[in-house]
C-alpha positions as CSV (number, residue, x, y, z in Angstrom):
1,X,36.7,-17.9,-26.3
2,X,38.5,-14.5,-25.9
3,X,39.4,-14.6,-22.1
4,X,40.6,-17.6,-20.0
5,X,38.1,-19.5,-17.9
6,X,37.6,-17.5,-14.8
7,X,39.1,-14.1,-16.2
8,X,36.6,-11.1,-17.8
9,X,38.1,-8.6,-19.5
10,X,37.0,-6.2,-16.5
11,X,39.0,-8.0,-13.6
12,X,36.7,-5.7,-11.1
13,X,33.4,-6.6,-12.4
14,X,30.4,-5.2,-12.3
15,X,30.7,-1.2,-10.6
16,X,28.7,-1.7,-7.8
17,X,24.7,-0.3,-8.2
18,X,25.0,-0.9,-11.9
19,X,22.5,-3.0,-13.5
20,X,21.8,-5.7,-15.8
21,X,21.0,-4.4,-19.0
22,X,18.9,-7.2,-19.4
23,X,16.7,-6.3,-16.4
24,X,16.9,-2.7,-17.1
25,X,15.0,-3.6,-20.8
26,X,12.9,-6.1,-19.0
27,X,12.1,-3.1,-16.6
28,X,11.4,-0.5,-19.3
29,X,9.4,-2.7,-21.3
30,X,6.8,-3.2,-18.0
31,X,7.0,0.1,-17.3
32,X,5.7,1.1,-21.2
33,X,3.2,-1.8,-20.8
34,X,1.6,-0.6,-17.9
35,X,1.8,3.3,-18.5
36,X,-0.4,2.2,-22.2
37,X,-2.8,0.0,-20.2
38,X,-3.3,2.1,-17.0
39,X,-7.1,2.8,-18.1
40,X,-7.6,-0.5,-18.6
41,X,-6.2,-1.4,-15.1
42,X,-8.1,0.8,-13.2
43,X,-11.4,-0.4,-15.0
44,X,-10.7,-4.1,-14.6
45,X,-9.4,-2.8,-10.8
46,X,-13.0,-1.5,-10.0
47,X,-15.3,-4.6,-11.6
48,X,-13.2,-6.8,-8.9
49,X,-15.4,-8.4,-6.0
50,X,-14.2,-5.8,-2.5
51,X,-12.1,-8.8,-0.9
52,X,-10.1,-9.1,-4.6
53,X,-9.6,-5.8,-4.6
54,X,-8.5,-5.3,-0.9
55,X,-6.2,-8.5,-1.7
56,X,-4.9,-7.2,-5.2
57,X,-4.2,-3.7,-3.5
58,X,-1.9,-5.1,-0.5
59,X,-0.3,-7.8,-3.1
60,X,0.8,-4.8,-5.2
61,X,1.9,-2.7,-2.6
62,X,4.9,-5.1,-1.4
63,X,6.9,-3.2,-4.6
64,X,5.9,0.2,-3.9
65,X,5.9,0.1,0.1
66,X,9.3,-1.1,1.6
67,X,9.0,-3.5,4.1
68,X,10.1,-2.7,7.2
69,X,12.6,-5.6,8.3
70,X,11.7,-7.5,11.8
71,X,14.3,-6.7,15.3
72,X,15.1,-8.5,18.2
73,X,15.7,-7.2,20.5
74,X,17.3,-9.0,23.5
75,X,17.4,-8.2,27.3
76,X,20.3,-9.2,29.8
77,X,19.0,-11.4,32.3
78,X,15.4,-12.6,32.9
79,X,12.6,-11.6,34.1
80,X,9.7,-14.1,35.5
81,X,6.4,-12.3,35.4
82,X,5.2,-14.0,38.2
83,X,7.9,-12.1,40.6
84,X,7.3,-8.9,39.1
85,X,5.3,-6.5,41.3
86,X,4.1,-3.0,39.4
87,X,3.2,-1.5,42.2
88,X,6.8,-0.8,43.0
89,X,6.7,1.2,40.0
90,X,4.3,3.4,41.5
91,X,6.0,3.3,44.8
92,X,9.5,4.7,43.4
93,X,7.0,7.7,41.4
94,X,5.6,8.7,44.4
């Protein structure tokens, strides 16, 4: 083994953003598969039943689309509902 358990021959690793060049062929390769095939796709697309479709269509477009992630957002205090009165909204416009 040329570098002691626990040591790389790069002791700061991986630059940061760089990828795997593993996943970068893996990624290439898709990418050729699906450019070849795209007349196919959209054929086999069309012959799907409407609800496959719809589903197929939102399925695929988690990896174009980024998700937008969920808040919280949190309030001081409470505030019961019950003793709320909206008319003093109006009051304080008026």
């Amino acid at each position: 083994m040329p570098f002691e358990k626990g040591h790389s021959g790069n002791p700061n690793g991986r630059t940061k953003g760089a990828s795997n060049k593993a996943t970068s062929k893996v990624r290439e390769s898709f990418t050729s598969l699906l450019e070849d095939n795209l007349d196919q796709l959209k054929e086999d697309f069309k012959e799907l039943e409407p609800r496959d479709r719809i589903k197929l269509f939102l399925d695929l477009s988690k990896y174009v689309i980024p998700q937008l992630k969920q808040t919280e957002v949190k309030l001081e205090g409470s505030l019961d509902i019950n003793d709320f009165d909206i008319t003093k909204l109006y009051d304080k416009k008026a």
